[in-house]
DSSP file (Angstrom, degrees, kcal/mol; ACC not computed):
  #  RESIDUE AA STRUCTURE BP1 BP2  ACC     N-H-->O    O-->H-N    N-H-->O    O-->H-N    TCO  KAPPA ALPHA  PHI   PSI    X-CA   Y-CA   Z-CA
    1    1 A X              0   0    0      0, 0.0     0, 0.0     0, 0.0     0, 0.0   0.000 360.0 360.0 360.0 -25.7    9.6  -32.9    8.5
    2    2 A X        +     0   0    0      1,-0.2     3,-0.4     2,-0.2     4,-0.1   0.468 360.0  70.0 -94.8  -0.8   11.5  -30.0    7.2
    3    3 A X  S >> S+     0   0    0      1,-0.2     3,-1.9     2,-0.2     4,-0.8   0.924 102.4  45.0-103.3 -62.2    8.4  -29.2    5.0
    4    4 A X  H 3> S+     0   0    0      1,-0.3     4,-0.5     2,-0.2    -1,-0.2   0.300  93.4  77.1 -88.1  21.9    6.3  -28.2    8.2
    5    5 A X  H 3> S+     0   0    0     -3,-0.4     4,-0.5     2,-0.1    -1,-0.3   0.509  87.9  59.3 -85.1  -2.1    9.0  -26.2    9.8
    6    6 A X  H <> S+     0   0    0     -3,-1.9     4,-1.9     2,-0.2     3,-0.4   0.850 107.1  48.0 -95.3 -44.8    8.2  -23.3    7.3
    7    7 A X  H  X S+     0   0    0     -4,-0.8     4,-1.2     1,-0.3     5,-0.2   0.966 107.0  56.2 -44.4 -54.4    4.7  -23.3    8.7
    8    8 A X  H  X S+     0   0    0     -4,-0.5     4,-3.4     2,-0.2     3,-0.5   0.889 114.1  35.4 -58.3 -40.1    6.0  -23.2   11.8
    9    9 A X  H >X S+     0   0    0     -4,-0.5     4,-1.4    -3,-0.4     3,-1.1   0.987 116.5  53.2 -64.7 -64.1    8.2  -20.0   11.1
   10   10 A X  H 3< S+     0   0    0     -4,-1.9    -1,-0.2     1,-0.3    -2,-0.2   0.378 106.4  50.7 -64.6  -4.7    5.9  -18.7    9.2
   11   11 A X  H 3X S+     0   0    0     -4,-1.2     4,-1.7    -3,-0.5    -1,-0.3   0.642 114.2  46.7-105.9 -52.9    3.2  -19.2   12.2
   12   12 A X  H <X S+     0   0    0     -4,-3.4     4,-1.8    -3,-1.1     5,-0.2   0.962 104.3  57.2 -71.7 -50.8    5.8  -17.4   14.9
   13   13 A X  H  X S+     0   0    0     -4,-1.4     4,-1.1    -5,-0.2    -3,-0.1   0.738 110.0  51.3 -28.7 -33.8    6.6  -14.4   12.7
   14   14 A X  H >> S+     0   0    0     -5,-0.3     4,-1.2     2,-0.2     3,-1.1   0.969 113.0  42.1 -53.5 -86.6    2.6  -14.1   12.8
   15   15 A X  H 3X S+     0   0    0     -4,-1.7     4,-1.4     1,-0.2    -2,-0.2   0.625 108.9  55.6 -24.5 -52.5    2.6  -14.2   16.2
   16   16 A X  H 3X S+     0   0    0     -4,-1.8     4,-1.0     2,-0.2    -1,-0.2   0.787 108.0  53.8 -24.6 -63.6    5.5  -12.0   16.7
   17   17 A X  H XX S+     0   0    0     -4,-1.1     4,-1.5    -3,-1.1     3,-0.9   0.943 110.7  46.6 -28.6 -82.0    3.7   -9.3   14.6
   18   18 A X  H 3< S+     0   0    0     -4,-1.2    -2,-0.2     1,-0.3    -1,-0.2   0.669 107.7  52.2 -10.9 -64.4    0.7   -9.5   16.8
   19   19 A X  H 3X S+     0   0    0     -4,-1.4     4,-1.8    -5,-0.2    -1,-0.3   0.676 108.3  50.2 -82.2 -28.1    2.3   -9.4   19.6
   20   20 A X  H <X S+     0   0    0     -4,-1.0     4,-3.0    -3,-0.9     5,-0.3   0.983 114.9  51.4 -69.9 -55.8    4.3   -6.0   18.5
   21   21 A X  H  X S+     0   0    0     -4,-1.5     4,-0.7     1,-0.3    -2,-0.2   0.541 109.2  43.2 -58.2  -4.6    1.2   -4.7   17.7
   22   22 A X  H  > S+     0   0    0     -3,-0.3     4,-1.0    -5,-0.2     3,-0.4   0.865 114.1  50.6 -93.9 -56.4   -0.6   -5.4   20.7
   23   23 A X  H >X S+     0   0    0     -4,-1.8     4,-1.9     1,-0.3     3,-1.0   0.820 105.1  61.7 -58.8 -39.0    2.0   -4.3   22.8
   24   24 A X  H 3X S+     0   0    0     -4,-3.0     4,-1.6     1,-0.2    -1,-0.3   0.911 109.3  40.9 -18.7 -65.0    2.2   -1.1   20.7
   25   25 A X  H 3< S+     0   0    0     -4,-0.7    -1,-0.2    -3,-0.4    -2,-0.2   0.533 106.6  54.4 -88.8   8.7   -1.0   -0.3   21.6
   26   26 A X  H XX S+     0   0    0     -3,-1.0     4,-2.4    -4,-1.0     3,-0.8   0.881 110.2  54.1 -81.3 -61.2   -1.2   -1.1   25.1
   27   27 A X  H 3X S+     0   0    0     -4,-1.9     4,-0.6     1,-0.3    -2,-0.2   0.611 111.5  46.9 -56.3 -26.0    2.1    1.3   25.3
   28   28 A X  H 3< S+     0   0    0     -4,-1.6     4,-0.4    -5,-0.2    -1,-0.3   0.810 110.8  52.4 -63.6 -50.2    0.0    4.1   23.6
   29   29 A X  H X4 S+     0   0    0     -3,-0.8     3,-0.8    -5,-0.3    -2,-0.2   0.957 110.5  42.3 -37.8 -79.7   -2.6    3.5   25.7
   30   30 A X  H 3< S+     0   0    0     -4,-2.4    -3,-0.2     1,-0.2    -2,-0.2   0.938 124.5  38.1 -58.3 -57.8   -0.7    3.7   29.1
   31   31 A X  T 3< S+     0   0    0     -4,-0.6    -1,-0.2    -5,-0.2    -2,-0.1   0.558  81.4 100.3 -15.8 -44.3    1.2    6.8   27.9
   32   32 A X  S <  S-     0   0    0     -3,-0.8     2,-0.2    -4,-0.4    -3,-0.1  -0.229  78.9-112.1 -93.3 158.6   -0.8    8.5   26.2
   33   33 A X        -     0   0    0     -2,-0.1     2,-0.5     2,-0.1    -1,-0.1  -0.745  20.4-141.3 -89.2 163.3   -2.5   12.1   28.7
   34   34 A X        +     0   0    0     -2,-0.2     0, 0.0     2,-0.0     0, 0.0  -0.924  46.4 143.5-107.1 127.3   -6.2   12.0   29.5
   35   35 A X        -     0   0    0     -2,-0.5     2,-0.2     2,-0.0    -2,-0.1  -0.272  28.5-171.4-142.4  71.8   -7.1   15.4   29.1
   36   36 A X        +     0   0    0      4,-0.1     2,-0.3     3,-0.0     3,-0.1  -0.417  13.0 171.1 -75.8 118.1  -10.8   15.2   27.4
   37   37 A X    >>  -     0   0    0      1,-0.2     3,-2.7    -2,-0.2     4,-0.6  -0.941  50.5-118.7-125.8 123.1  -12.0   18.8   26.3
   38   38 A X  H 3> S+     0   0    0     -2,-0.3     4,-1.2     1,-0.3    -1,-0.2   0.663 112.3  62.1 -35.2 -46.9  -15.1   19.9   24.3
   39   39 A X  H 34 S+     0   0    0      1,-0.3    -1,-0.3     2,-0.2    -3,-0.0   0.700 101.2  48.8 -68.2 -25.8  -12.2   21.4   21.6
   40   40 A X  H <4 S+     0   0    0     -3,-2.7    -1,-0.3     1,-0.2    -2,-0.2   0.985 106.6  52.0 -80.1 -57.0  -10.9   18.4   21.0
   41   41 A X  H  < S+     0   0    0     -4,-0.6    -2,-0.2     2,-0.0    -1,-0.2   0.829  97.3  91.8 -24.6 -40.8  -14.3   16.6   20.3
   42   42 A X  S  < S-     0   0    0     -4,-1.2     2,-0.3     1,-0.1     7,-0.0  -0.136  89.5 -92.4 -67.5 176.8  -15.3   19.4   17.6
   43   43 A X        -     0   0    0      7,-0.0     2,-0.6     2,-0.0     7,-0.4  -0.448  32.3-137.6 -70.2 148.4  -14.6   19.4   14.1
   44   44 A X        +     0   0    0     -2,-0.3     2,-0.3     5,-0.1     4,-0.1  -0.965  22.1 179.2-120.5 124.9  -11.2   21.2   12.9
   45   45 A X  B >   -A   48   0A   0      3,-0.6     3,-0.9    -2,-0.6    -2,-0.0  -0.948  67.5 -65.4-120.3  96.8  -11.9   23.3    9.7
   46   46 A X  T 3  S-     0   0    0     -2,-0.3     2,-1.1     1,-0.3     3,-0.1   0.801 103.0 -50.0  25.3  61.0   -8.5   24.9    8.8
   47   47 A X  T 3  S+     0   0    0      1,-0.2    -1,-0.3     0, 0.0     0, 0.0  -0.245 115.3 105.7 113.5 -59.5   -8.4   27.1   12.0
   48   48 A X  B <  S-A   45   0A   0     -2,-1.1    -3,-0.6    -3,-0.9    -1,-0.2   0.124  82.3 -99.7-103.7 174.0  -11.7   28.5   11.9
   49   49 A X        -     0   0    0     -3,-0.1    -1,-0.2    -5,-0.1    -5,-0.1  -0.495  55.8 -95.0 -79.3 150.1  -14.9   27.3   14.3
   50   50 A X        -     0   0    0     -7,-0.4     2,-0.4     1,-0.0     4,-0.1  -0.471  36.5-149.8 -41.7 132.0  -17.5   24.6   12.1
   51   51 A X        -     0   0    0      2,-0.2     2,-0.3     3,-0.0    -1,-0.0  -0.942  59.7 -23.2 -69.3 121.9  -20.5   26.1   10.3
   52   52 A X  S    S-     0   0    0     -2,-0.4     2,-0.2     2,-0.0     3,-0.0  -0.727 100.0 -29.5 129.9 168.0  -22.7   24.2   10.1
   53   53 A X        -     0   0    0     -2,-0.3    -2,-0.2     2,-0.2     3,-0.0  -0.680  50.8-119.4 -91.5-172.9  -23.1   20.3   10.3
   54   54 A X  S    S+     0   0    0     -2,-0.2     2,-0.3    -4,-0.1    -1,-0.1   0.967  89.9  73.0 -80.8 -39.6  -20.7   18.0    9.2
   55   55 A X        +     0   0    0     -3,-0.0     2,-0.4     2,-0.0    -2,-0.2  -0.454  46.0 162.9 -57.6 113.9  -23.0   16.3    6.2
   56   56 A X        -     0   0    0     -2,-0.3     2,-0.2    -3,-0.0     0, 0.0  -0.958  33.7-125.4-132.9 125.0  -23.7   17.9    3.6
   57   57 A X        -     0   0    0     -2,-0.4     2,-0.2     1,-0.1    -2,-0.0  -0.551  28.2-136.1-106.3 147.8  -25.0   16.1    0.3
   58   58 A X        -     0   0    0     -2,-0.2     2,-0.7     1,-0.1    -1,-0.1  -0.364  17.4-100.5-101.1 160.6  -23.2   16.6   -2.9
   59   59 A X    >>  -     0   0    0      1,-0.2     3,-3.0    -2,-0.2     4,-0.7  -0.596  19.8-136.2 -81.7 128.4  -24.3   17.4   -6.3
   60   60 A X  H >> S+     0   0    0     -2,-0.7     3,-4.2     1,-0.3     4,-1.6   0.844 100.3  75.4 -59.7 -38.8  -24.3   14.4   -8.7
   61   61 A X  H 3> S+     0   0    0      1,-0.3     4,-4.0     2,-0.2    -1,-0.3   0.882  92.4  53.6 -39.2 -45.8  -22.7   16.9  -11.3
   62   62 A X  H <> S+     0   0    0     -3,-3.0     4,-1.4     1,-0.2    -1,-0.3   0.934 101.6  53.9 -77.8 -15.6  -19.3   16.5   -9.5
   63   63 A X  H XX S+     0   0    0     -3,-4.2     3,-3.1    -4,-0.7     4,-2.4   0.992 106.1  55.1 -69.9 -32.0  -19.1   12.8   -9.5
   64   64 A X  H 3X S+     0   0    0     -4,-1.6     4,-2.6     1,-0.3     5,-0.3   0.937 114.5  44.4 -60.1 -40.3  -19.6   13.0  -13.7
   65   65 A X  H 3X S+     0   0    0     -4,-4.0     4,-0.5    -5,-0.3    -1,-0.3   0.798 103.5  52.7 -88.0   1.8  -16.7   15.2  -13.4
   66   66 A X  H <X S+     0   0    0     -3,-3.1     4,-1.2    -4,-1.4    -2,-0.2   0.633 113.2  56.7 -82.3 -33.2  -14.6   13.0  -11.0
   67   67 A X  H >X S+     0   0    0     -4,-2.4     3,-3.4    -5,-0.3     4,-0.7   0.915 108.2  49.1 -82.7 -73.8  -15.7   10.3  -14.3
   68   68 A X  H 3X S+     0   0    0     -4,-2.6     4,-2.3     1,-0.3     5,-0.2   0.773 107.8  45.9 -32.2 -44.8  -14.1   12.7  -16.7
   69   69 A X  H 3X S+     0   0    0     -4,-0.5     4,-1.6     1,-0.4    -1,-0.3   0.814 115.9  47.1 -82.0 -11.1  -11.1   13.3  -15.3
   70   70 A X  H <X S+     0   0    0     -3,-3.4     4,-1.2    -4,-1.2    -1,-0.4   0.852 106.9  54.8 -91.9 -12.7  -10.6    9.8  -14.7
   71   71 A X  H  X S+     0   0    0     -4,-0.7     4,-1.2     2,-0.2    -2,-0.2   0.789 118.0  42.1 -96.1 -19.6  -11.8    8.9  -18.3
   72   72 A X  H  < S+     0   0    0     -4,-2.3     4,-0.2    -5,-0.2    -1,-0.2   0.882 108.0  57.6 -75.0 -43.5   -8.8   11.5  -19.2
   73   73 A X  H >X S+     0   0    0     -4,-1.6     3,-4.2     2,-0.3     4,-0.8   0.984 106.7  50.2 -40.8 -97.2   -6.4   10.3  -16.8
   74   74 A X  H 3X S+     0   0    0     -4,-1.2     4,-1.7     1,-0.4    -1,-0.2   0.597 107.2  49.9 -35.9 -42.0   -6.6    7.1  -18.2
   75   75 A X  H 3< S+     0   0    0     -4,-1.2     4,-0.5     1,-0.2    -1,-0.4   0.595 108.2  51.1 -79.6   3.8   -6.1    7.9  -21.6
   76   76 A X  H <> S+     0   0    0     -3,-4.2     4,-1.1    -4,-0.2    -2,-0.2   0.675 112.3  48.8 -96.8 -19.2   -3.1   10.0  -21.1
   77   77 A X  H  X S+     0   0    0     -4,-0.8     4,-0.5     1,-0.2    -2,-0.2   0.907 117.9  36.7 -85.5 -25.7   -1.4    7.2  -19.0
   78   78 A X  H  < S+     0   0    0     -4,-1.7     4,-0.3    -5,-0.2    -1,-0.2   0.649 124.8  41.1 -87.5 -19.3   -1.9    4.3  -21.2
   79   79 A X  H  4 S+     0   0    0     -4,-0.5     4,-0.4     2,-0.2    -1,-0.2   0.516  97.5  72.3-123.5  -4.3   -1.5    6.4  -24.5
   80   80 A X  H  X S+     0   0    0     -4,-1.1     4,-1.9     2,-0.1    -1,-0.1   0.717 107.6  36.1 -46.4 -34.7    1.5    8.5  -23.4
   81   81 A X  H  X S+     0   0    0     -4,-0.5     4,-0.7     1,-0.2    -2,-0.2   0.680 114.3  54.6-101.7  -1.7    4.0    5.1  -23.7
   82   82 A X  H  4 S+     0   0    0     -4,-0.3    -1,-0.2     2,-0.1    -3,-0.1   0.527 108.5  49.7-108.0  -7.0    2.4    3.5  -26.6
   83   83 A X  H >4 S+     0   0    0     -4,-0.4     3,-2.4     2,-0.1     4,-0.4   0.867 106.7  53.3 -54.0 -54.0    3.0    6.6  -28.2
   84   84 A X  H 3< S+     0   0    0     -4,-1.9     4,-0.5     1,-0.3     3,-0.3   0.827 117.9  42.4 -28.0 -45.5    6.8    6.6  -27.1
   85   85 A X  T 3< S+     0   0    0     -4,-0.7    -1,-0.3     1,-0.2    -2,-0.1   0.078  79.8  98.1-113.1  33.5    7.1    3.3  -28.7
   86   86 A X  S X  S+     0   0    0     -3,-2.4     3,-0.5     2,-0.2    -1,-0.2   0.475  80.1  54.0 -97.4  -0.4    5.4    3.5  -31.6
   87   87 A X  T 3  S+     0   0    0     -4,-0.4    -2,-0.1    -3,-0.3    -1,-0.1   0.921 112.3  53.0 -81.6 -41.3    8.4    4.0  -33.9
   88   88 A X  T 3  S+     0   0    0     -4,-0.5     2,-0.3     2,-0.1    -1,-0.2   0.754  92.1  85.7 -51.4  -9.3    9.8    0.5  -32.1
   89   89 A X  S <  S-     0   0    0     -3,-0.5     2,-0.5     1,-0.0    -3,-0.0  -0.669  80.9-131.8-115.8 154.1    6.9   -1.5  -32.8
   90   90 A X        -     0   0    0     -2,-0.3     2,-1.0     1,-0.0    -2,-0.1  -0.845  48.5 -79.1-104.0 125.6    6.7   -3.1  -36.1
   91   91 A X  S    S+     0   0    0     -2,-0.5     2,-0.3     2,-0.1    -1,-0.0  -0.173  72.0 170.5 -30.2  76.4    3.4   -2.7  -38.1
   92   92 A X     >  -     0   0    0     -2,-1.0     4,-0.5     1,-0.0    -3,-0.0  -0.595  26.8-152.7 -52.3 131.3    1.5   -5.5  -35.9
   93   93 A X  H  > S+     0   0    0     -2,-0.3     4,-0.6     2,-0.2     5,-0.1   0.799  93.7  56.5 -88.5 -21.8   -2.1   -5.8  -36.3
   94   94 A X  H >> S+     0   0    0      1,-0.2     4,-2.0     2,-0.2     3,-1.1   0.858 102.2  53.0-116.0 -52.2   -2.8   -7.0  -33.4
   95   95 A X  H 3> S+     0   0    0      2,-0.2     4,-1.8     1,-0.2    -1,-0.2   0.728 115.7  49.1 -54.2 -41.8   -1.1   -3.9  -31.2
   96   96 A X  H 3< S+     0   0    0     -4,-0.5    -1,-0.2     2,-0.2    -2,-0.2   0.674  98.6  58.3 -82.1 -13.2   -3.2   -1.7  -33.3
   97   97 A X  H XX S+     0   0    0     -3,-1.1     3,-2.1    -4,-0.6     4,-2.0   0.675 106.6  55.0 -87.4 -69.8   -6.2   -3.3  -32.9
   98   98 A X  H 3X S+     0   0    0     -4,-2.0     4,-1.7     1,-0.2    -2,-0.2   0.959 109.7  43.3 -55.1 -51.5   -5.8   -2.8  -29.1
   99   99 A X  H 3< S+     0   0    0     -4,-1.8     4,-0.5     1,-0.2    -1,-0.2   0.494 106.3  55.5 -76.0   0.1   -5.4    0.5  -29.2
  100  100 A X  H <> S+     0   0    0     -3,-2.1     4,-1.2     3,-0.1    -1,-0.2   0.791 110.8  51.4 -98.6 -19.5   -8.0    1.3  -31.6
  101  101 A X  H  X S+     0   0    0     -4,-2.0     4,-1.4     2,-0.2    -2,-0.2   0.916 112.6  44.9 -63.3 -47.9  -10.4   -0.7  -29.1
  102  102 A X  H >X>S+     0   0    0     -4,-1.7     4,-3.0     1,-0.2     3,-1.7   0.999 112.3  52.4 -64.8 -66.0   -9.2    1.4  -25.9
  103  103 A X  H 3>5S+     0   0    0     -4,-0.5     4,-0.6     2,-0.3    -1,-0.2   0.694 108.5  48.3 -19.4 -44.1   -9.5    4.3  -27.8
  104  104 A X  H 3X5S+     0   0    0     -4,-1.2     4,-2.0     1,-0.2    -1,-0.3   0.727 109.0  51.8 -92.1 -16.9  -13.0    3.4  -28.7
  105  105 A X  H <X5S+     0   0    0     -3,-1.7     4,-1.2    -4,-1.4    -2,-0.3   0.721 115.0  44.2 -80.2 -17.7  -14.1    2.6  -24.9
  106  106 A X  H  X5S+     0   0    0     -4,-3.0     4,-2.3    -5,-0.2     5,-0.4   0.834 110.7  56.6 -91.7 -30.1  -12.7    6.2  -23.8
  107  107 A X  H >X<S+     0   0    0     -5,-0.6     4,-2.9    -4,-0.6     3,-2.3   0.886 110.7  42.4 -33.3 -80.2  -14.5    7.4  -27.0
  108  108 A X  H 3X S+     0   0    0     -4,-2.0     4,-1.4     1,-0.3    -1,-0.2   0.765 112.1  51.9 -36.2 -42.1  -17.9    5.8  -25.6
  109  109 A X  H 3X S+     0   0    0     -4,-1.2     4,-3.3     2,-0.2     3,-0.4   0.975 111.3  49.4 -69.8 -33.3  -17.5    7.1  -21.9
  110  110 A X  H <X S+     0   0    0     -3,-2.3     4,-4.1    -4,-2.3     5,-0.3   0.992 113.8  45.2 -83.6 -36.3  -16.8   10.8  -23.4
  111  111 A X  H  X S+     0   0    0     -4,-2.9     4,-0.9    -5,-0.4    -1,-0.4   0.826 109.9  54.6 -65.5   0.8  -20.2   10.5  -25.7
  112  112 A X  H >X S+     0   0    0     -4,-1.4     3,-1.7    -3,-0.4     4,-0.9   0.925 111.3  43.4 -69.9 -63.7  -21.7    9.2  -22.7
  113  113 A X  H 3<>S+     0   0    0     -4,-3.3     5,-4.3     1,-0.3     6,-0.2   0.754 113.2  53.0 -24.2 -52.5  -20.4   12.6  -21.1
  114  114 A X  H ><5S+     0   0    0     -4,-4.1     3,-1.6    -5,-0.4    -1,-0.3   0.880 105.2  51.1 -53.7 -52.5  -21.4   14.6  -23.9
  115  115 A X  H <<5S+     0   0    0     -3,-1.7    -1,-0.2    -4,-0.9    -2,-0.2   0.698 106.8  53.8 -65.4 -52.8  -25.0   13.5  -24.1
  116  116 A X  T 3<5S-     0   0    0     -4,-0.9    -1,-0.3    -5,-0.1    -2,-0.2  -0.046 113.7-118.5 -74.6  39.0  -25.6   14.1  -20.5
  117  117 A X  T X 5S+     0   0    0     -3,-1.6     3,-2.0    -5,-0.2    -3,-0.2   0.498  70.1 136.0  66.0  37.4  -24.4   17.6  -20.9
  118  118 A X  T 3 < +     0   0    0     -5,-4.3    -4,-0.2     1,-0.3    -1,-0.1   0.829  61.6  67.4 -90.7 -25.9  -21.6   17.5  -18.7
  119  119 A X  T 3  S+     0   0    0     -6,-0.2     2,-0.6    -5,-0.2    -1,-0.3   0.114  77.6  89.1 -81.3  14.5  -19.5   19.2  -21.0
  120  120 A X    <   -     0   0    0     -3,-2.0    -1,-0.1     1,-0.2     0, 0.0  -0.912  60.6-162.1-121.7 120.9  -21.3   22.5  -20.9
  121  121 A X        +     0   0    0     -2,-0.6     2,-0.3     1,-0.1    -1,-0.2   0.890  66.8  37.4 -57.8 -54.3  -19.8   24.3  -18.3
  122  122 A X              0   0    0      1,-0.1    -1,-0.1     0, 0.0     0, 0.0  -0.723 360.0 360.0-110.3 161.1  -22.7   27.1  -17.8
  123  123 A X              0   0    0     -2,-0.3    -1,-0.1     0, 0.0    -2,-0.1   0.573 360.0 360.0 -98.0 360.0  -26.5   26.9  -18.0
């Protein structure tokens, strides 16, 4: 019996939740001023009025460099502490082995890089 009284808490604490949340936003609601103006509706650009639309389509070139920096990123967080700790670690094969494998997928992403030219800055 005592087994489905945790349901049971755990089933008003839900509820409870809910119920803040609802009432939150009822109270936001009622509160809140109505003053609807065309300024509020526009876009906010640091101060100044929009130029412009809002859409604009971006050039593939910056995701390849949003994939670099993560391909860098990654190797500096994962290979900053397994540097730290390589004098602790006892010649393992197995630890070395891993790392020569990560090492060799960020290898592959940067000749991918290389190869679609991403790494020459000007044309």
């Amino acid at each position: 019996m005592s087994y489905y009284w945790q349901y049971g808490t755990l089933g008003a604490l839900t509820a409870v939740g809910g119920a803040f949340v609802v009432i939150a936003f009822l109270g936001n609601r009622l509160m809140r001023p109505r003053k609807p103006r065309v300024e509020k509706a526009t876009t906010y650009e640091c101060g100044m009025d929009p130029v412009g639309e809002g859409w604009s389509n971006t050039h593939i070139r910056y995701y390849l460099f949003a994939f670099l920096f993560v391909i860098f990123d990654v190797e500096s967080v994962f290979l900053f502490p397994w540097a730290v700790q390589l004098e602790k670690l006892r010649p393992q094969g197995t630890v070395l082995v891993e790392m020569i494998v990560f090492i060799g997928i960020l290898a592959i992403g940067l000749l991918y890089a290389w190869k679609k030219k991403v790494l020459e800055w000007v044309k």
